[in-house]
N, C-alpha and C positions, 0 to 999 in steps of 0.2 A: 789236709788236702792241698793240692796244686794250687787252688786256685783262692784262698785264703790269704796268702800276701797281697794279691792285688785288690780283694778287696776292703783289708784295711787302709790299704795307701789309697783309692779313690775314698773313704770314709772321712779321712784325717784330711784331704781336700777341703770335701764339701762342708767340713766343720768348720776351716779356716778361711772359706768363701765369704767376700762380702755380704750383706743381707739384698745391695741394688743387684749385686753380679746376680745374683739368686734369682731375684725378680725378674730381671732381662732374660735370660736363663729359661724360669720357669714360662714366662711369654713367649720366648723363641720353640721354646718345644711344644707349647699349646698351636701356637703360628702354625709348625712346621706341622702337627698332626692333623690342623682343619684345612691346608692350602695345600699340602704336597703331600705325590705321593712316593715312597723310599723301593727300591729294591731289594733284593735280599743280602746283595752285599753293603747296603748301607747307602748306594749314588741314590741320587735326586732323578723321576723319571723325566727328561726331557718333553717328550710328547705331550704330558700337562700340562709343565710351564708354558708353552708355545701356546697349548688351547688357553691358555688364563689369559694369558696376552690377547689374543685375538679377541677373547671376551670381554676384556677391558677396553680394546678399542673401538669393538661394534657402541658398548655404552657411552663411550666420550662423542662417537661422530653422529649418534643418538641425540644425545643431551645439548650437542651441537646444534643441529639443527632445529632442533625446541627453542633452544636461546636466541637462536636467530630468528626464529618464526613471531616470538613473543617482542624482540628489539624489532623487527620492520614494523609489526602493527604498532605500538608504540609509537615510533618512528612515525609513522603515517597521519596517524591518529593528531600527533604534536603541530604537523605541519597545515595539514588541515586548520585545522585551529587557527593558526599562527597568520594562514594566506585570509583566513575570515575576518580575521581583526583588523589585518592589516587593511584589505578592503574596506573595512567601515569605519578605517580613521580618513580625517578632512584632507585635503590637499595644501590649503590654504596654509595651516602653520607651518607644514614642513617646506613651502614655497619660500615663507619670510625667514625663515631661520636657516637654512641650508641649502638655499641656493638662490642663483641669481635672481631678482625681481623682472618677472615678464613683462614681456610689450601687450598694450591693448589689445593689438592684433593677435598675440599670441592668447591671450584672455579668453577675446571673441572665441577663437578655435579650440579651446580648453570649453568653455563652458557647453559648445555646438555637440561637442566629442558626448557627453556627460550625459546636455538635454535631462530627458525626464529619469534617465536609467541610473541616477545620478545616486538617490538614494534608495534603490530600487532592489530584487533578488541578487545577489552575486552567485554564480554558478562558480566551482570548483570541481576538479576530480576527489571523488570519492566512491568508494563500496557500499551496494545495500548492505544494512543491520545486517539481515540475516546471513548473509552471504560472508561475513567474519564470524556471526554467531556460530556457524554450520560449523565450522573449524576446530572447535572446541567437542569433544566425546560428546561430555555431558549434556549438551545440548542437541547434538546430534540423536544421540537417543530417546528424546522427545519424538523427535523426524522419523525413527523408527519406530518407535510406539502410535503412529499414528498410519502408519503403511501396516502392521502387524491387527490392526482394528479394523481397515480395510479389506485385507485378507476373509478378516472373520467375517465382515458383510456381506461377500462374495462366497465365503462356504455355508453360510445360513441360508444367502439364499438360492444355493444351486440344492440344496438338503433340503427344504421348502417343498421346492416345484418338484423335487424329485417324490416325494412324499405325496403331493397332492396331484400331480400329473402322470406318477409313475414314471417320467423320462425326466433327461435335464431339458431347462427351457433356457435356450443361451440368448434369446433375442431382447432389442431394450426398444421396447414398444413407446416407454416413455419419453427416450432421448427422442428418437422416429418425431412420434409428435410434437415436442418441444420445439425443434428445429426444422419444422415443414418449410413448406415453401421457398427453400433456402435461396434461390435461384434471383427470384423476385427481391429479396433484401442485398441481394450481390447487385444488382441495378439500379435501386435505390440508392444504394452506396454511393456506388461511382458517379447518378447524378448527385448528388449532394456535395462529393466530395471536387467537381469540378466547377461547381457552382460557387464553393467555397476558395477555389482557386484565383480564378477569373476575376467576379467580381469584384469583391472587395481591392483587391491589387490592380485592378485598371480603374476603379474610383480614385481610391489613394493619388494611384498614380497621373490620372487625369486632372485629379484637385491640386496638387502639389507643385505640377507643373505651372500652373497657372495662379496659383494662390500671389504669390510674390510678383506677377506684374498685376494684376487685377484692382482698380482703383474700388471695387466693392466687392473688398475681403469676405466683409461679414455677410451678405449677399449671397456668395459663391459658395461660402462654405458653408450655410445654411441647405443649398440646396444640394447639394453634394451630399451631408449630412444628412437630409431625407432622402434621400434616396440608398442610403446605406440601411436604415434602419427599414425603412420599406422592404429592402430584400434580408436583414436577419428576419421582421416577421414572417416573410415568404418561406423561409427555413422552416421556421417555425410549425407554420401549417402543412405544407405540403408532407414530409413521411408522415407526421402523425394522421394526413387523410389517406395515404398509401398501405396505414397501418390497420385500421376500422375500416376502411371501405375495404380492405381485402382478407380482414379477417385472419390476421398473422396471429401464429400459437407465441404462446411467452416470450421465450427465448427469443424467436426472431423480433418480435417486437423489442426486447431490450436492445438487439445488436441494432437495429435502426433507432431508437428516441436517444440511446447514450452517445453515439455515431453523432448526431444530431445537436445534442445538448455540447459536445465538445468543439466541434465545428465552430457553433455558432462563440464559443468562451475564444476560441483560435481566433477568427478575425477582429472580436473585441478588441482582444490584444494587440493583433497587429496594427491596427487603429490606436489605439490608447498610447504606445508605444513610439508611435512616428509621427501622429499628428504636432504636440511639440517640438520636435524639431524642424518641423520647416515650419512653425512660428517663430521659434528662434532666429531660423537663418534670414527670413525677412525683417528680423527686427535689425539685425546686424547686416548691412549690405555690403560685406567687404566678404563674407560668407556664401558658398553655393548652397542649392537645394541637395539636401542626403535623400538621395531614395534607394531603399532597399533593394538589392536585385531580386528580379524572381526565383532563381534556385535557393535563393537563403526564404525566402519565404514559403517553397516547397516544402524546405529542408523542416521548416516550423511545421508544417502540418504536420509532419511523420514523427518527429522528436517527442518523448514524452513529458512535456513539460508545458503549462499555458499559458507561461511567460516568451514575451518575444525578446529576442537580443539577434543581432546582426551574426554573430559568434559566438561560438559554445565551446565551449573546452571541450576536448573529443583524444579519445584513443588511440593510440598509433596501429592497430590491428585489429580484426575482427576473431573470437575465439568460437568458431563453431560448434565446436562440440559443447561448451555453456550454450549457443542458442539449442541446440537441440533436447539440451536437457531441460533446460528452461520450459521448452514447447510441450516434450512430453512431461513433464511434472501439473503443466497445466491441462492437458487432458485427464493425468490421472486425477484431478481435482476433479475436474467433470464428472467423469465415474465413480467418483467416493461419492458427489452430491445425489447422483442417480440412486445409488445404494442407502444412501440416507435418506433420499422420500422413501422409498419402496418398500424400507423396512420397518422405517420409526414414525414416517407421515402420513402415508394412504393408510392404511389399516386403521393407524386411528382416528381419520380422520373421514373415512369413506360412507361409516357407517352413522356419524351426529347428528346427519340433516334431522333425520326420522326422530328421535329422541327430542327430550323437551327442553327448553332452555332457561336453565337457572340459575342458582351461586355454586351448587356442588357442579355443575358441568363444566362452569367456568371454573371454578378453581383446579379443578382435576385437568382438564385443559391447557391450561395457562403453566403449571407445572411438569407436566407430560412435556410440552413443547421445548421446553428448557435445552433440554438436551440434546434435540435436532437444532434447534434454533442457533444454538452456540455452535455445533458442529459446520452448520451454512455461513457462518459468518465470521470464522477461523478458515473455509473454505474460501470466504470468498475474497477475502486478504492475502493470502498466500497464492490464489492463483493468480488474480490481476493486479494489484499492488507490488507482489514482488515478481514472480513468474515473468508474465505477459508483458507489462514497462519493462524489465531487465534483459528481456528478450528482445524487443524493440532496439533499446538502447545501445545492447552490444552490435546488433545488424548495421546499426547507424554512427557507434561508433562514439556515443554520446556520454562524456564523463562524470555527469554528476548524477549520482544512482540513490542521491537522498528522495524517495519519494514518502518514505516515513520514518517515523522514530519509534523509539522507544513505549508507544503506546500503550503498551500490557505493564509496566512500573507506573502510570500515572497514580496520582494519588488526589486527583483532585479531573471533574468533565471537563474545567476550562485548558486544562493541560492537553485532555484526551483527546480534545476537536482541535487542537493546535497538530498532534502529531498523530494521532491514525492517516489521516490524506493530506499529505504536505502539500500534492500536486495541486487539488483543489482549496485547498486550508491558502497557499500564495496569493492564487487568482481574489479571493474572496478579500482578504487582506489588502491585497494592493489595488484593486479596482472596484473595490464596494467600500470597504470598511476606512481606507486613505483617502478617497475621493469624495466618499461622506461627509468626510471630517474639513477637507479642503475646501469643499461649497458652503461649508457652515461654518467657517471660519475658526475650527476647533472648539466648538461652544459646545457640543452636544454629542458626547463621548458615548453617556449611554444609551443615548436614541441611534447612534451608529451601530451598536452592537445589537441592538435590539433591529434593526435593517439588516444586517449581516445573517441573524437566526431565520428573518420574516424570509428574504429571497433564498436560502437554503432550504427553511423548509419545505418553500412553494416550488423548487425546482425535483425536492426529492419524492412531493406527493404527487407531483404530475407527472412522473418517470414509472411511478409505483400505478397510477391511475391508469395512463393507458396501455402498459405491458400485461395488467391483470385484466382491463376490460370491464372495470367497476370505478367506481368513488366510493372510497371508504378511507375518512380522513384518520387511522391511526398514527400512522408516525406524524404527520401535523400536528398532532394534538399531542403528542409525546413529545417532539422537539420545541413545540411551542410553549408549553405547560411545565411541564418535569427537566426537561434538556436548558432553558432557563432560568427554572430555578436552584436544578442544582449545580448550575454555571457558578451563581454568585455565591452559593453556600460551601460546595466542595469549591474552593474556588484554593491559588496558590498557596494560598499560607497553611495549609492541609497539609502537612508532614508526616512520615511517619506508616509502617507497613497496615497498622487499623486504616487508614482512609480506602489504602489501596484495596484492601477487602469488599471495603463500603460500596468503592468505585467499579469491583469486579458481581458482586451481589445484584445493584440497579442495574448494571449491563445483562445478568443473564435472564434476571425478571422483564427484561423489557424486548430482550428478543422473544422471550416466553410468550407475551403479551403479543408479538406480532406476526409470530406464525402461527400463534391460534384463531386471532380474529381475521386475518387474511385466509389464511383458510377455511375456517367457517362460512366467510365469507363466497369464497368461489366454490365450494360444494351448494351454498345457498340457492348462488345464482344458476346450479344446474340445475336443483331439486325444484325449482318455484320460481319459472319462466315465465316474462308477464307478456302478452300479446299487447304489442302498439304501447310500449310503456309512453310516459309524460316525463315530464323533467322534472317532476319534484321526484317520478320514481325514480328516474337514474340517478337522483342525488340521495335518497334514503335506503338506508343498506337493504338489502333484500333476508341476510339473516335475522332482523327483527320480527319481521312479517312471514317469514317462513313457519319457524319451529312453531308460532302460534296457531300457524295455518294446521302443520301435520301435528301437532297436539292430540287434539278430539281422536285424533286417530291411534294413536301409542295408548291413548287411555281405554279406546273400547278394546284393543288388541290385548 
């Protein structure tokens, strides 16, 4: 045949072929069958290489942007850090060592600058946690696992009422109630909030003025001094009688006593914060009086933070479209909470009064509630914690967005009450638990901390007392009892993913615990109204006395 020469002579080739040439060879023709495609005369199709190209460059400007995403947070991250340390080294040795030794004068004005803020919060720009966590799929997908569960409590219960009304029922009768009155807590508000303007900053500023001529300091500032605390008590009482004399539903009630409760931490601080410095500046008379303007002291009202400073580190822009999202994320919280009583709390919770009360009711109770309980309080972190402060923050521009940490990795309560509410976890910190420690000459570490739990918990059962319209000292007796002692026991040296379990276990038993007996509690006091109660009965829960009362009755039934 013709074509028998040529294919010995390619034979007597491939025999005298290297074994690498063969390899390269047999790789280049595996290459060229999995990446190109040939014609039939043999050329290479152009039109592919071109698309391979194109597709190798979408994945480099891909993998690009990834690198770069992962290097700024990084980057960020490092700097962060870096301006925190740097703030909380001394002045003093880098004064002696690397630069010129100051004048007294300059000392004086160093020290006035410092005053009390000296070892005090340092504020930095920085990102909510969540708000880098979001960035990441995998986490995100949490965020949407929790919008996809919402969904279903809005198709259960539009499938519900369709079922048992024959129509859909779109109305939210409970929000309606919750937030009555709204009118009346928008006036509230604004007296409170001008009250808190005012005042305190024409005291300040009337004491200050005169403190440093005043030949009876202690005198003057005495009375100045009662007279400030005379109008926080005034705070004090006045919404919470605006609140019971007029009969505000929950909600409104929280939005006036929290309103209230922060005000009054607001001008603490602005006091706490300035009153040192013009003892300094009279101690040193080569020094004027610092008084705060009042737009920086506005500016504190509005800022989400209860720490005062003259200056805040603040953002070169406003990004509206975050506040907006921010707002609406927080309303859909609202209506996740709304679909989370409606579906997991009334129903079971409507029908107890009548029923008798035992250990099987509580326990089945107390476990049921688990799962609302935890739902209200992952709701109720995500929408004011991060939402509502971050939405604040960006309107105003305000750069330090740490209002929490890393709370859900603790492994240990003393960690958890350090970083669930950083905002109130500072306050507490710098003006209870430092100031404790400063009148007691650092003698009595544990009696400070054990003051630090006392006014925490009495601030969070009086929030919880008069928004629900009873006393019923559960969480008292849970932060006071259990929340101290497993302070010292789960306490730092707790390492390790078993604590962390230990530390997510007590958390959901104990919201378990307090959406049962709070609720028991306000079905109590609908089912078993006492005419002309006394004071021992508004102090003894009404669920005791009830279930005993409608007993006899469940039992003839």
């Amino acid at each position: 045949m013709a074509s028998d020469p040529g294919i010995a002579l390619r034979t007597r080739r491939s025999i005298h072929s290297s074994p690498n040439q063969q390899e390269q060879e047999g790789t280049g023709a595996e290459g060229n069958q999995g990446d190109h495609h040939f014609t039939s005369n043999g050329k290479m199709d152009v039109e592919h290489i071109i698309s391979k190209k194109l597709q190798l460059k979408r994945k480099a400007e891909h993998l690009k942007t990834h690198l770069m995403k992962q290097l700024d947070s990084q980057m960020n991250d490092f700097m962060h850090n870096l301006i925190e340390e740097s703030a909380n080294l001394g002045l003093d040795p880098i004064s002696t060592s690397f630069s010129t030794p100051l004048s007294e004068k300059e000392k004086s004005k160093l020290r006035l600058l410092r005053g009390s803020q000296e070892q005090g919060k340092q504020f930095v720009i920085r990102r909510s946690l969540l708000d880098e966590l979001f960035e990441v799929n995998h986490i995100r997908t949490i965020y949407h696992m929790f919008i996809a569960l919402l969904l279903l409590f809005i198709f259960s219960t539009l499938v519900m009422d369709f079922i048992d009304e024959s129509r859909l029922v779109l109305d939210f009768d409970l929000l309606v109630y919750a937030f009555g009155q709204f009118p009346l807590v928008v006036c509230t508000w604004i007296c409170m909030f001008l009250s808190a303007l005012v005042i305190p900053y024409v005291l300040f500023h009337v004491w200050a003025t005169h403190y440093s001529t005043s030949h009876r300091s202690a005198l003057w500032t005495g009375l100045v001094g009662s007279l400030f605390l005379l109008y926080q008590l005034s705070l004090c009482f006045f919404p919470t009688y605006v609140t019971i004399k007029n009969s505000l539903p929950p909600a409104s009630r929280f939005i006036v006593i929290l309103e209230q409760v922060r005000l009054i931490m607001k001008a603490h601080s602005f006091v706490r914060e300035n009153v040192p410095r013009v003892i300094s500046a009279k101690k040193n008379t080569t020094n004027s009086v610092v008084i705060p303007q009042v737009t920086q002291y506005l500016y504190f009202l509005f800022v989400p933070t209860l720490i005062y400073r003259d200056h805040y580190p603040r953002n070169p822009c406003i990004r509206w479209g975050y506040v907006a999202t921010k707002l609406l994320q927080v309303l859909g919280c609202l209506f996740y909470a709304y679909y989370v009583f409606v579906r997991l709390c009334i129903p079971q919770f409507r029908n107890i009064g009548p029923e008798l009360f035992n250990l099987k009711v509580m326990v089945l109770c107390v476990f049921n509630s688990i799962l609302p309980g935890v739902l209200v309080l992952l709701l109720g972190f995500f929408a004011f914690l991060h939402c509502w402060l971050n939405a604040f923050a960006e309107m105003l521009r305000f750069g330090d967005r740490m209002f929490y940490k890393d709370w859900w990795n603790s492994t240990s309560f003393a960690n958890y009450y350090r970083t669930w509410n950083v905002v109130v976890h500072d306050w507490l910190y710098y003006y209870v638990y430092r100031d404790f420690l400063w009148m007691t000459q650092k003698r009595f570490r544990a009696a400070a901390m054990l003051f630090v739990f006392t006014v925490s918990a009495v601030v969070h059962e009086y929030v919880l007392a008069i928004c629900f319209g009873f006393f019923y000292p559960v969480l008292f007796c849970l932060f006071m009892c259990f929340g101290m002692v497993f302070n010292f026991i789960l306490h730092d040296r707790r390492k390790g993913p078993v604590w962390n379990v230990v530390m997510w276990t007590m958390l959901f038993l104990g919201q378990g615990m307090l959406l049962c007996l709070y609720s028991q509690e306000w079905y109590a006091q609908r089912y078993c109204p006492v005419k002309e109660p006394s004071f021992l009965d508004l102090l003894k829960p009404r669920s005791w006395n009830c279930y005993l009362q409608t007993a006899p009755t469940v039992d003839s039934a």
